[in-house]
PDB file of N, CA, C and O in Angstrom:
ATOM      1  N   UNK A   1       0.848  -1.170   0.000  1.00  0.00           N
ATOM      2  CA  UNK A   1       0.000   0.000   0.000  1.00  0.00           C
ATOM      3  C   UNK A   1       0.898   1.239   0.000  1.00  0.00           C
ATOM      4  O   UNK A   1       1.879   1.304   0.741  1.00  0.00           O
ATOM      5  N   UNK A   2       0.576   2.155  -0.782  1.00  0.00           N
ATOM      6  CA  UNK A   2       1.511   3.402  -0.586  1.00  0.00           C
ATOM      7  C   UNK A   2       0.898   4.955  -0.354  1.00  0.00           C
ATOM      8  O   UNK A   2       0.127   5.568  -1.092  1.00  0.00           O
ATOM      9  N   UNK A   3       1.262   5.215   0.417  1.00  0.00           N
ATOM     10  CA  UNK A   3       0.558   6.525   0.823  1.00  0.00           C
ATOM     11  C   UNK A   3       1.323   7.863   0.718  1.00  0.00           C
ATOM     12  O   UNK A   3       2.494   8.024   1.062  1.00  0.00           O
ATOM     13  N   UNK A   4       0.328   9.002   0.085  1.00  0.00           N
ATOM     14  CA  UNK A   4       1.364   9.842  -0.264  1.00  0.00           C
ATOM     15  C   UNK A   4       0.459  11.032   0.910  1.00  0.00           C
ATOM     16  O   UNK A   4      -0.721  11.343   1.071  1.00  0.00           O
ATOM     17  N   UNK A   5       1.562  11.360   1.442  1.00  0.00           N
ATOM     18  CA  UNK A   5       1.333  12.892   2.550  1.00  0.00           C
ATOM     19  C   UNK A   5       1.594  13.888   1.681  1.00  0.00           C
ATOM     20  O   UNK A   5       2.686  13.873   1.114  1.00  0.00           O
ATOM     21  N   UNK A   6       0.649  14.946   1.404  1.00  0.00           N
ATOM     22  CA  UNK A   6       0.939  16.158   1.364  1.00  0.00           C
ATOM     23  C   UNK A   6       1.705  17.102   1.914  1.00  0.00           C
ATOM     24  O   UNK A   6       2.141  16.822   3.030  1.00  0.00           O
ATOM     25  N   UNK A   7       2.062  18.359   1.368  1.00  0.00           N
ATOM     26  CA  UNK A   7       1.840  18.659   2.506  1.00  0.00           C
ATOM     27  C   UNK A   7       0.703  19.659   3.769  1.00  0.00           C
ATOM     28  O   UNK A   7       0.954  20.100   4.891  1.00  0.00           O
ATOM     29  N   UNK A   8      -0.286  19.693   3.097  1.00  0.00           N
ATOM     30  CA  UNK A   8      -1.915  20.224   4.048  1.00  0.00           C
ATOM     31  C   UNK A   8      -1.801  18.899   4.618  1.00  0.00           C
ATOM     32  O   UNK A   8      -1.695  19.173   5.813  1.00  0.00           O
ATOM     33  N   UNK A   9      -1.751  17.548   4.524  1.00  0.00           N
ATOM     34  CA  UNK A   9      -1.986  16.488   5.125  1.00  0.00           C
ATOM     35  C   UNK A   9      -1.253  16.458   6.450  1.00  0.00           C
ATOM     36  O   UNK A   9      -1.689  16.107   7.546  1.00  0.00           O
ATOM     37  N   UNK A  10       0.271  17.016   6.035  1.00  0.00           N
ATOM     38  CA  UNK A  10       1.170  16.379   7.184  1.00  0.00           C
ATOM     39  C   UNK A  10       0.407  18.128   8.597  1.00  0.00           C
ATOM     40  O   UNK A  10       0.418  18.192   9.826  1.00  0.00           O
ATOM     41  N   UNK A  11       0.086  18.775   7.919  1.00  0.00           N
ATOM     42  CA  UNK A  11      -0.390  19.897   8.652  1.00  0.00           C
ATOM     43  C   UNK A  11      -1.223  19.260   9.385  1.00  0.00           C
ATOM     44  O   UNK A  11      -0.682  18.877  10.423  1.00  0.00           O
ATOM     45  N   UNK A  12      -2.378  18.959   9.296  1.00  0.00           N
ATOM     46  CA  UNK A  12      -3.597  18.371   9.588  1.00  0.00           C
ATOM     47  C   UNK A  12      -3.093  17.180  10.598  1.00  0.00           C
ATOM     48  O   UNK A  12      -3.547  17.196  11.742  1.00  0.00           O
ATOM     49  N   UNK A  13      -2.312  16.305  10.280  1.00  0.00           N
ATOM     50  CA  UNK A  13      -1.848  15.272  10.909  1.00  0.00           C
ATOM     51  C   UNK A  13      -1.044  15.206  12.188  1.00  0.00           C
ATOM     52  O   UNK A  13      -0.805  14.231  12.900  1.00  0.00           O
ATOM     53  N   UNK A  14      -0.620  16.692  12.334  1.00  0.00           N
ATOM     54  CA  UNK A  14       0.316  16.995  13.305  1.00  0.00           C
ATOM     55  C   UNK A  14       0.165  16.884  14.904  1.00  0.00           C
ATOM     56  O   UNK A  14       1.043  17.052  15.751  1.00  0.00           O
ATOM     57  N   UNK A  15      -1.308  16.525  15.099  1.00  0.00           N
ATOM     58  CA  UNK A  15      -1.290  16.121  16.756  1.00  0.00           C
ATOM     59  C   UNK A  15      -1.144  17.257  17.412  1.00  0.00           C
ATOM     60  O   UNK A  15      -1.020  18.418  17.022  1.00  0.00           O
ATOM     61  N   UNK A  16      -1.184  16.626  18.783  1.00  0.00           N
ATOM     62  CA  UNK A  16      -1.394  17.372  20.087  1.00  0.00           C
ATOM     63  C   UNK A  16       0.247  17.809  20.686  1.00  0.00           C
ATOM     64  O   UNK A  16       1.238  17.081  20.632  1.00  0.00           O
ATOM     65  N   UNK A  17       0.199  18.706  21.051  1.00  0.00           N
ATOM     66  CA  UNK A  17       1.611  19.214  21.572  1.00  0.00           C
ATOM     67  C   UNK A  17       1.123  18.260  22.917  1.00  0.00           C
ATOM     68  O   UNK A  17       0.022  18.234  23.469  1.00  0.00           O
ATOM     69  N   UNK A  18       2.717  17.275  23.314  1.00  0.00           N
ATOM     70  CA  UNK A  18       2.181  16.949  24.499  1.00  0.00           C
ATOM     71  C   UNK A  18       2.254  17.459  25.640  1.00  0.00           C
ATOM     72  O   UNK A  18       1.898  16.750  26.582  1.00  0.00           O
ATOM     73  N   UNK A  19       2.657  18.613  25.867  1.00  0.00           N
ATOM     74  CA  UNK A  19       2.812  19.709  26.833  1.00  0.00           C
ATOM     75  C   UNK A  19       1.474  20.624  27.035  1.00  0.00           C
ATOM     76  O   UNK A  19       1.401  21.549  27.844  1.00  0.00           O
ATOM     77  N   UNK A  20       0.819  20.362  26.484  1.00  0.00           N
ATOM     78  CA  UNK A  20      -0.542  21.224  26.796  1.00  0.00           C
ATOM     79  C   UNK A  20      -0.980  20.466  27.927  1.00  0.00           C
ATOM     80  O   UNK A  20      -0.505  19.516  28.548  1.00  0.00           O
ATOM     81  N   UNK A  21      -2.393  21.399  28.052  1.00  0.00           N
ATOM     82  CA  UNK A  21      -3.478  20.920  28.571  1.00  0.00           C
ATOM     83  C   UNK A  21      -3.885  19.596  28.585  1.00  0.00           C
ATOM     84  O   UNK A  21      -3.961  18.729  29.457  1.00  0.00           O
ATOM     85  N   UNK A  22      -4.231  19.683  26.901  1.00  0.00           N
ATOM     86  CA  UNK A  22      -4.870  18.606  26.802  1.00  0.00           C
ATOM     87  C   UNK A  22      -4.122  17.460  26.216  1.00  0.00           C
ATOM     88  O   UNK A  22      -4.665  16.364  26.355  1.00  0.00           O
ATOM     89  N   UNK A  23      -3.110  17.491  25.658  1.00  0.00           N
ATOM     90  CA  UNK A  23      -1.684  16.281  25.530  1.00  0.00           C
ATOM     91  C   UNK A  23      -1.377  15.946  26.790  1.00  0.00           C
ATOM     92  O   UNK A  23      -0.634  14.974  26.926  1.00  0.00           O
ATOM     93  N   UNK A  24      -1.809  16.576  27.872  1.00  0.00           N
ATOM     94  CA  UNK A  24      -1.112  15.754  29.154  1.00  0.00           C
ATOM     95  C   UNK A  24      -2.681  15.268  29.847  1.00  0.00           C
ATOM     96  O   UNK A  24      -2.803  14.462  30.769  1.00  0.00           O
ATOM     97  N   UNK A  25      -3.671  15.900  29.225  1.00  0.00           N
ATOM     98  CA  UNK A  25      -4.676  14.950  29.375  1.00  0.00           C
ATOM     99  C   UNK A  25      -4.850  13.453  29.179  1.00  0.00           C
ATOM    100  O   UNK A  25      -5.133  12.525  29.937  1.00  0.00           O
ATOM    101  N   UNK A  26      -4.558  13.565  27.802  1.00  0.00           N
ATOM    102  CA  UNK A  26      -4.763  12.441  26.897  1.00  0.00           C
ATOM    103  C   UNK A  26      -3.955  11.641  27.147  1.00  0.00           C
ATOM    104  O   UNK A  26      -4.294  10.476  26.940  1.00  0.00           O
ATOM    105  N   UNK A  27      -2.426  11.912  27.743  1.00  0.00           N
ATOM    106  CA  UNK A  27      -1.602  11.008  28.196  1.00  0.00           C
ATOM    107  C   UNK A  27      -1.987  10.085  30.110  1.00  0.00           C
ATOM    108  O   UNK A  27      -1.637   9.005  30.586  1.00  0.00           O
ATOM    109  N   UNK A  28      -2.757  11.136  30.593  1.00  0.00           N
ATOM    110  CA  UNK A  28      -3.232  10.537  32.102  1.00  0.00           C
ATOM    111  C   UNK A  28      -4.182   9.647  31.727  1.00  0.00           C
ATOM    112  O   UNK A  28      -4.229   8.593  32.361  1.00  0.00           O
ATOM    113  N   UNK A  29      -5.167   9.874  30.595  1.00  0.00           N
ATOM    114  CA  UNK A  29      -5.923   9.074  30.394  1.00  0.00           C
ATOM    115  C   UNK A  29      -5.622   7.681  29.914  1.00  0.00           C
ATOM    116  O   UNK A  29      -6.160   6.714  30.453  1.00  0.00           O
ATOM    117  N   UNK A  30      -4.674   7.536  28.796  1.00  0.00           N
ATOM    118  CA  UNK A  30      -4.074   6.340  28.870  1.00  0.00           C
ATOM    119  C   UNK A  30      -3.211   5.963  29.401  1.00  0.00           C
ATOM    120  O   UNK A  30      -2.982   4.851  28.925  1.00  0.00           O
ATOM    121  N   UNK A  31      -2.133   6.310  30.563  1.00  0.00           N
ATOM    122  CA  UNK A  31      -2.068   5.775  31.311  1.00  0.00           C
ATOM    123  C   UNK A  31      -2.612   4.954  32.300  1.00  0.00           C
ATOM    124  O   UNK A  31      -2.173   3.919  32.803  1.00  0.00           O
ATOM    125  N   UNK A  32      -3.894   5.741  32.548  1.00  0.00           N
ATOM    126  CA  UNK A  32      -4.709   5.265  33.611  1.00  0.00           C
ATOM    127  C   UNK A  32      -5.160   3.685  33.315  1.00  0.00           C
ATOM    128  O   UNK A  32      -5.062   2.763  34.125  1.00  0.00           O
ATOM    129  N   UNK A  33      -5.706   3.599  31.884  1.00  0.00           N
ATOM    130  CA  UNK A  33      -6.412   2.711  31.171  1.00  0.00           C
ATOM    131  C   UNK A  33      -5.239   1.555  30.955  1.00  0.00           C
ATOM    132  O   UNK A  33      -5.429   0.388  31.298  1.00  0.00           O
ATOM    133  N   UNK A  34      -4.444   1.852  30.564  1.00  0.00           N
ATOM    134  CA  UNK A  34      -2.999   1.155  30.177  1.00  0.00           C
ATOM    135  C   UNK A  34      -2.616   0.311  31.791  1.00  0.00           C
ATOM    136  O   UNK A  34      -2.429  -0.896  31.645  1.00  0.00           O
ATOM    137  N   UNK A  35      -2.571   0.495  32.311  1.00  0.00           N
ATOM    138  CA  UNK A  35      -2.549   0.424  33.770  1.00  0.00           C
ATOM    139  C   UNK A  35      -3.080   0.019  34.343  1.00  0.00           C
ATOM    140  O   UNK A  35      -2.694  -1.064  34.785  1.00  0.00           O
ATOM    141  N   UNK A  36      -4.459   0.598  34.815  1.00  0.00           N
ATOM    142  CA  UNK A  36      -5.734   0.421  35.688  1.00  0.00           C
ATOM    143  C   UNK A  36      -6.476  -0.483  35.278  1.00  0.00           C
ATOM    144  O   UNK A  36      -7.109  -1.094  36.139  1.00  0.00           O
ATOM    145  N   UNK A  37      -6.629  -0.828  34.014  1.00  0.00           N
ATOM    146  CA  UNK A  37      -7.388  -1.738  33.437  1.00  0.00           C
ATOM    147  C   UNK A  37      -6.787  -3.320  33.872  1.00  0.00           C
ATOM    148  O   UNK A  37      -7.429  -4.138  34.530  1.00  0.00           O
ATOM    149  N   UNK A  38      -5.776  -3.466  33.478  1.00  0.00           N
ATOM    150  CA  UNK A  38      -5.679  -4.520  33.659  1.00  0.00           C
ATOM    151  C   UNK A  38      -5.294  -5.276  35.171  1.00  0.00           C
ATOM    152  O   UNK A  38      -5.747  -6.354  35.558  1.00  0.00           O
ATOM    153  N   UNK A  39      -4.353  -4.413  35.880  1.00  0.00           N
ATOM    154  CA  UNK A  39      -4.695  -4.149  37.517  1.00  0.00           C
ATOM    155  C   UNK A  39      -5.913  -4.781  37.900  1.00  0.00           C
ATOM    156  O   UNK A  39      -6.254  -5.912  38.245  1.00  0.00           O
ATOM    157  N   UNK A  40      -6.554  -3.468  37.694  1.00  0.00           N
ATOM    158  CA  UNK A  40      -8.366  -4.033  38.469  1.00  0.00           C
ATOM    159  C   UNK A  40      -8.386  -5.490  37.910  1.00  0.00           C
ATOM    160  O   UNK A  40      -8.631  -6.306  38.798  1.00  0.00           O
ATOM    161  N   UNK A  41      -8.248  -5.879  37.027  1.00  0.00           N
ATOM    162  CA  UNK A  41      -8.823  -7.474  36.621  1.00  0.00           C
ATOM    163  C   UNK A  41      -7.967  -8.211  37.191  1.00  0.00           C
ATOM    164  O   UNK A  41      -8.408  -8.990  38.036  1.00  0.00           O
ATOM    165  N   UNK A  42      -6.636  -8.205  36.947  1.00  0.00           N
ATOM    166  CA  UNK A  42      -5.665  -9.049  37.780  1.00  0.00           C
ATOM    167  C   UNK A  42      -6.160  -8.845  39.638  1.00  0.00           C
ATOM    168  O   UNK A  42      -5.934  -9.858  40.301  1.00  0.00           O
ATOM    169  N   UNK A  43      -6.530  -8.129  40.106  1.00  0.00           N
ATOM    170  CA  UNK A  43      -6.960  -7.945  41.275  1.00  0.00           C
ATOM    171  C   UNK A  43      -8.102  -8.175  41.468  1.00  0.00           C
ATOM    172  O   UNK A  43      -8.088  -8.755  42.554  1.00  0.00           O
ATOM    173  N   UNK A  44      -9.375  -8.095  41.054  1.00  0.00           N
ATOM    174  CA  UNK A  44     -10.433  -8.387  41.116  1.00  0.00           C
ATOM    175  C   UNK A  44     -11.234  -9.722  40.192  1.00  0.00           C
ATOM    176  O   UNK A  44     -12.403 -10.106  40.210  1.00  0.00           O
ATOM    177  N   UNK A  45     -10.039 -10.197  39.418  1.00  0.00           N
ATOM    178  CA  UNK A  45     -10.297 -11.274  39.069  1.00  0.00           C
ATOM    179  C   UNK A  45     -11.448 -12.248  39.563  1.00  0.00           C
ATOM    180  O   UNK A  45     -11.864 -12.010  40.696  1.00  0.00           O
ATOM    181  N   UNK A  46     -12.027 -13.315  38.879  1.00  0.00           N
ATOM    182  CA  UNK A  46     -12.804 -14.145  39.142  1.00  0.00           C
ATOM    183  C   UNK A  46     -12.593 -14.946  40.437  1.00  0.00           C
ATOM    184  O   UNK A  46     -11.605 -15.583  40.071  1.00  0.00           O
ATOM    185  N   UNK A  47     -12.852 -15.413  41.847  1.00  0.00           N
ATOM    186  CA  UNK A  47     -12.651 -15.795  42.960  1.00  0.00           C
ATOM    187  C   UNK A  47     -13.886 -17.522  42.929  1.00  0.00           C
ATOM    188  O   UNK A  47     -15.090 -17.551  42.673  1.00  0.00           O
ATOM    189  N   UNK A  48     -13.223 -18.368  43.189  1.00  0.00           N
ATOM    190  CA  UNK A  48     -13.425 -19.317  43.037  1.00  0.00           C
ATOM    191  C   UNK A  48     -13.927 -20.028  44.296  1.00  0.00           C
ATOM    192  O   UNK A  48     -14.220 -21.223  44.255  1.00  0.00           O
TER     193      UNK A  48
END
């Protein structure tokens, strides 16, 4: 498959500064999930 970037594309494509607001949002949030998710299940797992 070959994909060609513009360049308005690579503009558009450019993401979140992760120093903001909301880049360090988006990073607590998957952390949390990245993390917490599987935690809680390993911990709260099925009990027999």
């Amino acid at each position: 498959m070959i994909i060609a970037i513009t360049p308005k594309a690579s503009q558009v494509m450019g993401g979140v500064d992760i120093l903001s607001p909301m880049g360090l949002t988006i990073l607590t949030i998957g952390i949390l999930f990245t993390v917490g998710v599987p935690l809680t299940m390993i911990l709260r797992g099925k009990k027999d």
